[in-house]
C-alpha positions as CSV (number, residue, x, y, z in Angstrom):
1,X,34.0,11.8,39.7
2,X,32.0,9.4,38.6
3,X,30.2,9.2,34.7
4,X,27.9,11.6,33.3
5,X,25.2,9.8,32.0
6,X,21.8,11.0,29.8
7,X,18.9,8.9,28.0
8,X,16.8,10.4,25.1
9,X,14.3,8.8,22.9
10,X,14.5,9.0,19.3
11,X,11.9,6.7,16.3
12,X,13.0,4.1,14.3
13,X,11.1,2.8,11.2
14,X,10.8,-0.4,10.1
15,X,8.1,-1.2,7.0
16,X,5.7,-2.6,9.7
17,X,6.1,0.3,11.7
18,X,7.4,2.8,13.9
19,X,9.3,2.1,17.2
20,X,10.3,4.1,19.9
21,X,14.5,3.3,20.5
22,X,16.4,4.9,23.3
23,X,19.6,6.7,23.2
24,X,22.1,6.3,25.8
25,X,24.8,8.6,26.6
26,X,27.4,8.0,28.5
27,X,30.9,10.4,29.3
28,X,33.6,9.3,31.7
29,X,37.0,11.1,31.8
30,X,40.0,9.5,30.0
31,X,41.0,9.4,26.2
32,X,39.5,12.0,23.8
33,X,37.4,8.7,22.1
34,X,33.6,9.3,20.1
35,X,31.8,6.2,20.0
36,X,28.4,4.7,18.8
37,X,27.0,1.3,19.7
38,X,23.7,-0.3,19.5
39,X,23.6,-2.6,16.1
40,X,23.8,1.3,14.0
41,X,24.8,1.1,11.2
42,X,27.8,2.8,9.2
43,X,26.2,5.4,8.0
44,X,24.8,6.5,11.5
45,X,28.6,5.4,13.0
46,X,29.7,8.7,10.5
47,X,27.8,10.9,11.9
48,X,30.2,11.5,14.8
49,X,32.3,14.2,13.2
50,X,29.1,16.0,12.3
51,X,27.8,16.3,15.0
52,X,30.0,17.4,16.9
53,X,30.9,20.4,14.5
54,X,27.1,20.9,14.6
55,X,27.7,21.1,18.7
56,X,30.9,23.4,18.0
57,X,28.9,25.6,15.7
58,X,26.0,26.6,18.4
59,X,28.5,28.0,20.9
60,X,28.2,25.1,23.1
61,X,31.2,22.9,24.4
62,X,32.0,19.2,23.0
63,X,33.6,17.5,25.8
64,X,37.4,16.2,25.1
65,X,36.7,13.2,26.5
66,X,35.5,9.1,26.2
67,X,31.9,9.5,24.6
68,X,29.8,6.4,24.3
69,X,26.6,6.5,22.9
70,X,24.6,2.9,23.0
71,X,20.8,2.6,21.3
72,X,18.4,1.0,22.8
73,X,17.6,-2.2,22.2
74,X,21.0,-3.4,21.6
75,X,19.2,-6.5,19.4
76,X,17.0,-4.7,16.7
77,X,19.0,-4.1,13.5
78,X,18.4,0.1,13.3
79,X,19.0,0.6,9.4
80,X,16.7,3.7,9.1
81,X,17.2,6.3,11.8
82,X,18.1,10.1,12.2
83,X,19.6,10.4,15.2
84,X,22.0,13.2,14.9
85,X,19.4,15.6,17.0
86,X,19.2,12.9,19.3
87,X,22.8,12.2,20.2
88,X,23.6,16.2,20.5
89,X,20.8,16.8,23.4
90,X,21.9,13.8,25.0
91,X,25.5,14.8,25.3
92,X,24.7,18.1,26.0
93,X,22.5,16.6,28.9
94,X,24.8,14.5,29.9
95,X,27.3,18.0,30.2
96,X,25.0,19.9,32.0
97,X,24.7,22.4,28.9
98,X,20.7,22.2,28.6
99,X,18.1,21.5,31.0
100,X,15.5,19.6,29.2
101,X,13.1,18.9,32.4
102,X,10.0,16.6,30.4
103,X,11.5,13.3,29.6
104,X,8.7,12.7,27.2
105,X,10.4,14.4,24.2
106,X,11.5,11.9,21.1
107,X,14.0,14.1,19.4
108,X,14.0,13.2,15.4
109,X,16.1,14.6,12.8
110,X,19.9,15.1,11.6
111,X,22.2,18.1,11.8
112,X,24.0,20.3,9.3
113,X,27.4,21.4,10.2
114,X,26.3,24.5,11.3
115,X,23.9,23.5,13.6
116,X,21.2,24.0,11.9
117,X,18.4,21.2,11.9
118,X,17.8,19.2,8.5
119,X,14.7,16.9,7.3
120,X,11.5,16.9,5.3
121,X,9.5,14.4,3.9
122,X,11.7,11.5,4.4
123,X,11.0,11.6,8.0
124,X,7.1,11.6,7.0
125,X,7.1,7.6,7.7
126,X,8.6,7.9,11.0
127,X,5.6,10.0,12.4
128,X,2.8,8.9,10.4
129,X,3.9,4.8,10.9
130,X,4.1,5.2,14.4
131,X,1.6,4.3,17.5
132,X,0.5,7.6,18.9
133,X,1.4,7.6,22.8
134,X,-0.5,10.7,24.7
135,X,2.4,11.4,26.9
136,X,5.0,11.6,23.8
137,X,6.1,15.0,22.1
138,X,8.3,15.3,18.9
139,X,11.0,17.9,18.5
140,X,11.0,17.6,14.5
141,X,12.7,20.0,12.0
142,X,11.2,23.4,11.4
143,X,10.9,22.4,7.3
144,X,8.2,19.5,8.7
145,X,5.3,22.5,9.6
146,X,4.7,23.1,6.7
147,X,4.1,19.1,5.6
148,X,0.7,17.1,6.8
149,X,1.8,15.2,10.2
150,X,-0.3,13.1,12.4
151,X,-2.2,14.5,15.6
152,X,0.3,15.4,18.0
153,X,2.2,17.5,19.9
154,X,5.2,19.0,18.2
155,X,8.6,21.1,19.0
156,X,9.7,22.5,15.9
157,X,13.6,23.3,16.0
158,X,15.7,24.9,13.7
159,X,19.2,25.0,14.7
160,X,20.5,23.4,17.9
161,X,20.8,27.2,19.9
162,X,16.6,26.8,19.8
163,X,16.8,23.5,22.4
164,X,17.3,26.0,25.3
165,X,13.2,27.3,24.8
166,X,12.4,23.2,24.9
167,X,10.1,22.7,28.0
168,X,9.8,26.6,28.8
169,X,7.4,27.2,25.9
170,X,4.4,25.0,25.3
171,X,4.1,22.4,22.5
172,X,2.2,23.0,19.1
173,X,-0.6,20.8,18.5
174,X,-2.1,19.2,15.8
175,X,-5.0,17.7,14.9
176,X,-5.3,14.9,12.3
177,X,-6.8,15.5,8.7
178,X,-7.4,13.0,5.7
179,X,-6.0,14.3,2.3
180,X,-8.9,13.9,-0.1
181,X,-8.5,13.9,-4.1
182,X,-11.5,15.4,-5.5
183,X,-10.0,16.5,-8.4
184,X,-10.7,15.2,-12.0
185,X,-9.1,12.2,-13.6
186,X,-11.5,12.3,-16.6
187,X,-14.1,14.9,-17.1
188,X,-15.8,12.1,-20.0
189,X,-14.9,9.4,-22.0
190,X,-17.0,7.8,-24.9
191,X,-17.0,4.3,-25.5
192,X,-18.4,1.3,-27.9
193,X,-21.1,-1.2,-27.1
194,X,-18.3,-3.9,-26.6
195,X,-16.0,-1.9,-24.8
196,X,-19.0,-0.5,-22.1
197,X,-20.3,-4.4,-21.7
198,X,-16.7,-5.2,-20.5
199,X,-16.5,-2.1,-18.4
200,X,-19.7,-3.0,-16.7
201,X,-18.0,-6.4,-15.6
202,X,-15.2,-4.3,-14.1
203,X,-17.7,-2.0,-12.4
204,X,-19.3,-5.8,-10.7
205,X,-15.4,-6.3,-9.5
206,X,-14.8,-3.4,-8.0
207,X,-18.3,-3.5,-6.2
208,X,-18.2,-7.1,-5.1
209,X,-14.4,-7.1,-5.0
210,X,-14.2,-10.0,-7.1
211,X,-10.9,-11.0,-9.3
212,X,-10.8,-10.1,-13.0
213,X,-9.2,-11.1,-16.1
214,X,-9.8,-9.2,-19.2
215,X,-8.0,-11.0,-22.7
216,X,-8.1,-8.7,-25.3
217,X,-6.9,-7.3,-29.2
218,X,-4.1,-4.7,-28.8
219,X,-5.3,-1.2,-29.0
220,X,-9.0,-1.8,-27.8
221,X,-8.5,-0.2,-24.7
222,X,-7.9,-2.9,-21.9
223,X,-5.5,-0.3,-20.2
224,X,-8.0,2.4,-21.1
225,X,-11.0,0.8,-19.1
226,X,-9.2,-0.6,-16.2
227,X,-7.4,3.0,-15.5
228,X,-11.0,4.5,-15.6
229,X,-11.8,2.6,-12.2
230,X,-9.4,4.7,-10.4
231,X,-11.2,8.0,-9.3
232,X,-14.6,5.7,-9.2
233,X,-13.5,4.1,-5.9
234,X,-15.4,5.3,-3.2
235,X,-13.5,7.2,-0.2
236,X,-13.0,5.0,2.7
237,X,-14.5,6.1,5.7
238,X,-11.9,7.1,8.3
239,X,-12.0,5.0,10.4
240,X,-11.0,1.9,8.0
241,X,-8.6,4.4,5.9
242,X,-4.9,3.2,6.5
243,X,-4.3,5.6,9.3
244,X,-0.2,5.3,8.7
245,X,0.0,6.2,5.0
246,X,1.4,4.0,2.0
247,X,4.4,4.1,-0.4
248,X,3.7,4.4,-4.4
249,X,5.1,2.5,-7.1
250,X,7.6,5.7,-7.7
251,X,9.0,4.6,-4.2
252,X,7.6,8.3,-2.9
253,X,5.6,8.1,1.0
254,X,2.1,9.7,0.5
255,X,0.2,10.6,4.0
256,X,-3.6,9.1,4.6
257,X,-6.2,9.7,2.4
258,X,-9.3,8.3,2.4
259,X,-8.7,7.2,-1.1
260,X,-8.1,3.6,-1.7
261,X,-5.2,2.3,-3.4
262,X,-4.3,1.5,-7.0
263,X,-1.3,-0.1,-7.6
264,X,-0.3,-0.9,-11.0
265,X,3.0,-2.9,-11.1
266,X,5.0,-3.1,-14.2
267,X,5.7,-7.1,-15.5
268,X,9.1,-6.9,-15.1
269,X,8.7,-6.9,-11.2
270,X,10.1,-10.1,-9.2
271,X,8.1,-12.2,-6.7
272,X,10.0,-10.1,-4.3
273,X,8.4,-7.1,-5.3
274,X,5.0,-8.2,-5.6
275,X,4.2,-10.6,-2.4
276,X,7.4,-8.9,-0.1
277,X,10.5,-10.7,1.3
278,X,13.8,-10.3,2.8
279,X,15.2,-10.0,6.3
280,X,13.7,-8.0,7.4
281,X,10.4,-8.3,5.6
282,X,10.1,-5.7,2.9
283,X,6.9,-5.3,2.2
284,X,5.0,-6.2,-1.7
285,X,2.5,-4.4,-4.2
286,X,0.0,-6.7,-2.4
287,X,0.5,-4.9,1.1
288,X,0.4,-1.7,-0.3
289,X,-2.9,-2.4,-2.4
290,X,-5.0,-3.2,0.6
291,X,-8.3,-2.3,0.7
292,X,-7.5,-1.4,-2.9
293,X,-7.2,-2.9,-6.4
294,X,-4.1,-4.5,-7.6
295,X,-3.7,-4.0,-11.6
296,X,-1.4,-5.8,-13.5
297,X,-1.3,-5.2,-16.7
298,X,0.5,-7.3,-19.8
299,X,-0.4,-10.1,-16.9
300,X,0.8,-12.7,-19.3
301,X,4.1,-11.3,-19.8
302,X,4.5,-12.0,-15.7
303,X,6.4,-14.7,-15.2
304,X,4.9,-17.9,-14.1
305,X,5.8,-18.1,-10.8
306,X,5.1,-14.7,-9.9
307,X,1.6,-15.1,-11.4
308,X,1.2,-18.6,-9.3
309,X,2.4,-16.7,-5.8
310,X,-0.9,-14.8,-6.0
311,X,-2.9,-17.8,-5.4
312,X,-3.5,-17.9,-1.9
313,X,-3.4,-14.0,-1.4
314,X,-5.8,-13.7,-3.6
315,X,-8.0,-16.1,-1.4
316,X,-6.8,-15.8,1.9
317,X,-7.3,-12.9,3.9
318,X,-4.2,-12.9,5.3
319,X,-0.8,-14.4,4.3
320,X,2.3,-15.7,6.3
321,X,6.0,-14.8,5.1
322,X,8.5,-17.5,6.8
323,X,12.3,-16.1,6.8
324,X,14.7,-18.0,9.0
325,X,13.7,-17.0,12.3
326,X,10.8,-14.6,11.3
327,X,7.4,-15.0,10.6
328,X,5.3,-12.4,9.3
329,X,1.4,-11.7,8.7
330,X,0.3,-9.5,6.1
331,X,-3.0,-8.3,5.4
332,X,-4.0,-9.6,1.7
333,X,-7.7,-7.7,1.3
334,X,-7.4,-6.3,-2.5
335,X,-8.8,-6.9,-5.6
336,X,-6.8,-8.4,-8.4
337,X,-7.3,-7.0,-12.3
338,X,-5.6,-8.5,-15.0
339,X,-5.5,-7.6,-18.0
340,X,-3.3,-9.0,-21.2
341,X,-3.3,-9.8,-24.7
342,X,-4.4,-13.7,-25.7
343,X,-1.1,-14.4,-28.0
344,X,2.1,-13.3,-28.1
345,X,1.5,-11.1,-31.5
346,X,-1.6,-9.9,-29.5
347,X,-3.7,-10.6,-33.0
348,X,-5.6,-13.7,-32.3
349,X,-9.2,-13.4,-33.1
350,X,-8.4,-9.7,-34.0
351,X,-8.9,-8.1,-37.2
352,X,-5.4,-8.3,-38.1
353,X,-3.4,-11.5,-39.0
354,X,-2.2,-13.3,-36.2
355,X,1.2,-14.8,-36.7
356,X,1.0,-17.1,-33.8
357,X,0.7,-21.3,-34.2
358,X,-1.5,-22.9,-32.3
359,X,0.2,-24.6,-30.3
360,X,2.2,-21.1,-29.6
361,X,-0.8,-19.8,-28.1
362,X,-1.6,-22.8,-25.7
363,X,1.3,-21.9,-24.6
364,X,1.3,-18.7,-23.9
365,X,-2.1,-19.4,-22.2
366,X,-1.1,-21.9,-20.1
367,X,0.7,-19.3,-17.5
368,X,-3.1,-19.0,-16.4
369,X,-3.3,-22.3,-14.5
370,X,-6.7,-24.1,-13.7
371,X,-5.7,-23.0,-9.8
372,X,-5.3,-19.5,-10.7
373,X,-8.6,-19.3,-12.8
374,X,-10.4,-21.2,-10.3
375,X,-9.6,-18.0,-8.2
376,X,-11.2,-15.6,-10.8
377,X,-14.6,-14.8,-10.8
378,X,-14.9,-12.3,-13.8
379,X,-13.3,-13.4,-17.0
380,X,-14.0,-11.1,-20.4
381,X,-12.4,-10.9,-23.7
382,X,-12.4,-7.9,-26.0
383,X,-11.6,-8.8,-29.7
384,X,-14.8,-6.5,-31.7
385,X,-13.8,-2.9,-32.4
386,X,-16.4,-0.6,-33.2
387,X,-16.0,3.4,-34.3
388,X,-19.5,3.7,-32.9
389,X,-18.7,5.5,-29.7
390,X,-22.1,6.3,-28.7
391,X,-21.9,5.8,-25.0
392,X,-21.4,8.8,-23.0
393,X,-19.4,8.6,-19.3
394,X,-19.2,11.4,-17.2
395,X,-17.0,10.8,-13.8
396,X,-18.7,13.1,-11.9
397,X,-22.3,11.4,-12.6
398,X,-20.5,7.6,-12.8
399,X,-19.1,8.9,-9.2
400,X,-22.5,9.3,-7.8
401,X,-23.7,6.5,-9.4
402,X,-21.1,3.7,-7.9
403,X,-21.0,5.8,-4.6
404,X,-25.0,4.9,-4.6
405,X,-24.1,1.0,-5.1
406,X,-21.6,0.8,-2.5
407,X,-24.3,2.2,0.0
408,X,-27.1,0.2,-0.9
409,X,-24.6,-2.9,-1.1
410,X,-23.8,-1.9,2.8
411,X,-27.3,-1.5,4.1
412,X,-29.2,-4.3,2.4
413,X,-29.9,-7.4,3.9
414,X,-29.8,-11.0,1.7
415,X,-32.7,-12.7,2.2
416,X,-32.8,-15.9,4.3
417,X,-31.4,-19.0,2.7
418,X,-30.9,-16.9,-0.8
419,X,-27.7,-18.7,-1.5
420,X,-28.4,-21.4,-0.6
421,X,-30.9,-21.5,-2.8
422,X,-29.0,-20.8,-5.8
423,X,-25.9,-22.9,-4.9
424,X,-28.1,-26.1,-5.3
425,X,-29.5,-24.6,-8.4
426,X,-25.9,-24.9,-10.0
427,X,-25.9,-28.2,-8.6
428,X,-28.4,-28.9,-10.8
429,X,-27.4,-26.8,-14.0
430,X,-26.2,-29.1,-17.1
431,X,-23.7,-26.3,-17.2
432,X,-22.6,-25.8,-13.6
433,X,-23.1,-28.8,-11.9
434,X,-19.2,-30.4,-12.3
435,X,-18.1,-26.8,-11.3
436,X,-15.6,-26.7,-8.2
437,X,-17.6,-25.4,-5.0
438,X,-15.2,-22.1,-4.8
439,X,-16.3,-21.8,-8.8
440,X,-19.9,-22.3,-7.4
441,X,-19.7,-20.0,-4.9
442,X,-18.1,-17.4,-6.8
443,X,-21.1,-17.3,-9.1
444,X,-23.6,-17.0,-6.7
445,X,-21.2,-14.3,-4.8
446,X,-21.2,-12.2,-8.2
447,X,-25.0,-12.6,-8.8
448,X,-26.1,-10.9,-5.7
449,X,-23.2,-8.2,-6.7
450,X,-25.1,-7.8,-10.0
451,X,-28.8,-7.7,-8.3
452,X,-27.3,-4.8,-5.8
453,X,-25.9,-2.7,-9.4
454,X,-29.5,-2.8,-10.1
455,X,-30.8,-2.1,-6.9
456,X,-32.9,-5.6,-6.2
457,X,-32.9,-6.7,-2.5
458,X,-33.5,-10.1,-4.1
459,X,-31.4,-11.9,-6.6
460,X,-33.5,-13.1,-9.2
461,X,-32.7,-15.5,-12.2
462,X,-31.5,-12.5,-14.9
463,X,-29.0,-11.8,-12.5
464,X,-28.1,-15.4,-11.6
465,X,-27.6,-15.8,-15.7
466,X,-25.6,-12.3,-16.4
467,X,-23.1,-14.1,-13.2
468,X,-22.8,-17.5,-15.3
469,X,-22.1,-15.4,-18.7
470,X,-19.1,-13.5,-17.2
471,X,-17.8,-16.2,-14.5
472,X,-17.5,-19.1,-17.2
473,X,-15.5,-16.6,-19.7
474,X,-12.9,-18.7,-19.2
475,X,-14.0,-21.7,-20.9
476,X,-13.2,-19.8,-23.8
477,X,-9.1,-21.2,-23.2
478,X,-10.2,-24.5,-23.4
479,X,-12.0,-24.0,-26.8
480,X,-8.9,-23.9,-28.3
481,X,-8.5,-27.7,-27.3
């Protein structure tokens, strides 16, 4: 008597994805021996005992006898799987115990020792991160109904005795829905003349997705403004909305929304953590703020490096990470706020005494490079404090407001030869004409930003002048000679 052999499929993730692996199971007569092969890795290799107590606990039979079990491909390192589910039917297959007659099932989840079927959330990345197949059904845990899963079909098992109703009962489908957030994040705010001037500049990023870089006095609320830009992000529509979901900077897997990302790193995080790395690639805050706005606040307190590794994702729409023998292309579409303090007392130019030298504060300036700010278009200080918080916000109002800019930014049409016209204008300019081209360009970028806040199909020179007052903020470094 020849082998008993059986083939199931089963999901493994990786951070770029979902892949479909294939487990192979394989039973010949000779000593009793339980083993599992396929690059797995120890943690997966434990599983043997449990599963079959989990088989011995739903009144079927575990065969006494050489049990190989090999996933598919052999090559691919398979660090995050649940195969325990997996592994059961196909030795159970493989024994003739359960007839399982569509092959299209992918079987995902682990086992308890009573047979009963275990997973939640955790297994949310393995079906929202993977390519949807029309032929493909999951057999998930029961626990996952009540979760938001992708558009599908879906066997939901609870202990193994239920795999005997798999393929005499049809599938349960369901249809796809975006999360949405309408909820408040501030009902109103009130704010002084300085502090709405600088908010309006952050209002120009966000709509023109341009770089930012506010400097300001401790306790003026740098934080304050940028966290107010949050809920004023329009929904994406759904069919640019990351359709696989994103990770937050708790480490927790949130399903797709149509709301964009905010990622707000804290300055302690290594170059690792904020571009991506390792082998396999892990991916950064940068990947998970696409479409979105990467914050960093205390930006200065980065280290240099870090800060410097942002240069050409901040430009480039896409970046390559080189590792050995693997190359990989991330998506780098986000928009970078920065926000810090201009010393490292946080005093200068502040009301209170600032107990930094000079020299001190060249210093701690210099971590913004002339490369890096050559990458920012809107640069703002805040040192004036006022008590005069006359200017009212209201989120739901401000909502409609930015949702109206986004639209008209979308339908309008720049007039013919517009920027041209203005780039040899700052060719021109006493002020602007040893600026680099990117500089240039950024200036005439953020002035047709400005003329669509105010509704102008044409850019005219007010707007053109507003662009040169908050893209040569930075000049303000090189004041202090």
């Amino acid at each position: 008597m020849g082998p008993k052999r059986a083939e199931v499929g089963s999901l493994l993730y990786e951070w770029n994805g979902t892949k479909e692996i294939q487990v192979e199971v394989g039973i010949r007569r000779g000593f009793p021996h339980f083993q599992i092969l396929g690059n797995v890795t120890q943690e997966t290799k434990e599983a043997r005992d449990r599963i079959r107590l989990a088989i011995e606990a739903s009144s079927y039979d575990f065969p006494i006898e050489t049990i190989i079990i090999n996933v598919k491909p052999t090559h691919i390192q398979k660090k995050k799987v649940c195969l325990d589910l997996a592994v059961a039917v196909g030795i159970l297959q493989a024994t003739d115990q359960i007839q399982i007659p569509d092959p299209n099932i992918l079987y995902l989840g682990n086992l308890g020792l009573d047979g009963s079927l275990v997973g939640g959330k955790e297994l949310l990345p393995f079906l929202w991160q993977r390519e949807r197949e029309e032929n493909k059904i999951l057999c998930v845990p029961t626990s996952l109904r009540f979760f938001p899963l992708p558009e599908g079909e879906y066997y939901f098992l609870s202990h193994l005795q239920g795999l005997e109703s798999i393929g005499k009962q049809k599938p349960e489908i369901r249809n796809q829905t975006f999360e949405t957030n309408e909820s408040l994040f501030w009902e109103e705010v009130l704010l002084n003349p300085y502090q709405m001037k600088v908010f309006q500049g952050l209002l120009y990023a966000i709509l023109g997705n341009h770089h930012s870089i506010l400097l300001g006095s401790p306790g003026v609320g740098k934080t304050m403004l940028h966290r107010l830009l949050e809920p004023l992000l329009p929904p994406q529509n759904p069919s640019i909305s990351k359709l696989s979901g994103s990770w937050t900077t708790k480490g927790d897997f949130e399903v797709p929304s149509n709301k964009p990302a905010f990622r707000s790193p804290h300055h302690s995080t290594t170059e690792v953590g904020l571009i991506g790395g390792g082998l396999p690639y892990q991916p950064g805050e940068i990947t998970k703020a696409e479409g979105g706005i990467l914050f960093l606040d205390e930006a200065l307190e980065f280290k240099d490096r870090i800060l410097e590794s942002l240069r050409m994702p901040m430009e480039d729409s896409y970046l390559e990470i080189t590792r050995m023998n693997e190359v990989t292309k991330i998506k780098t579409d986000f928009t970078l706020l920065l926000s810090s303090n201009p010393c490292p007392c946080g005093n200068y130019q502040s009301q209170n005494h600032c107990h930094c030298s000079l020299q001190k504060i060249r210093l701690y300036l210099q971590k913004i490079s002339g490369a890096f700010i050559d990458r920012i278009t809107v640069f703002q200080t805040l040192f004036e404090t006022s008590e005069d918080r006359n200017i009212r916000l209201e989120e739901i109002r401000l909502k409609k407001i930015v949702k109206e800019r986004f639209r008209f930014r979308k339908e309008k049409t720049i007039p013919t030869g517009e920027p041209l016209s203005i780039l040899k204008q700052l060719e021109m300019g006493k002020d602007t004409k040893h600026l680099s081209l990117r500089k240039k360009k950024q200036i005439v970028s953020l002035a047709r930003t400005i003329a669509d806040w105010n509704l102008s199909p044409r850019t005219k020179e007010v707007h053109i002048q507003e662009a040169l007052d908050y893209t040569l903020g930075y000049q303000w470094i090189y004041s202090l000679g």
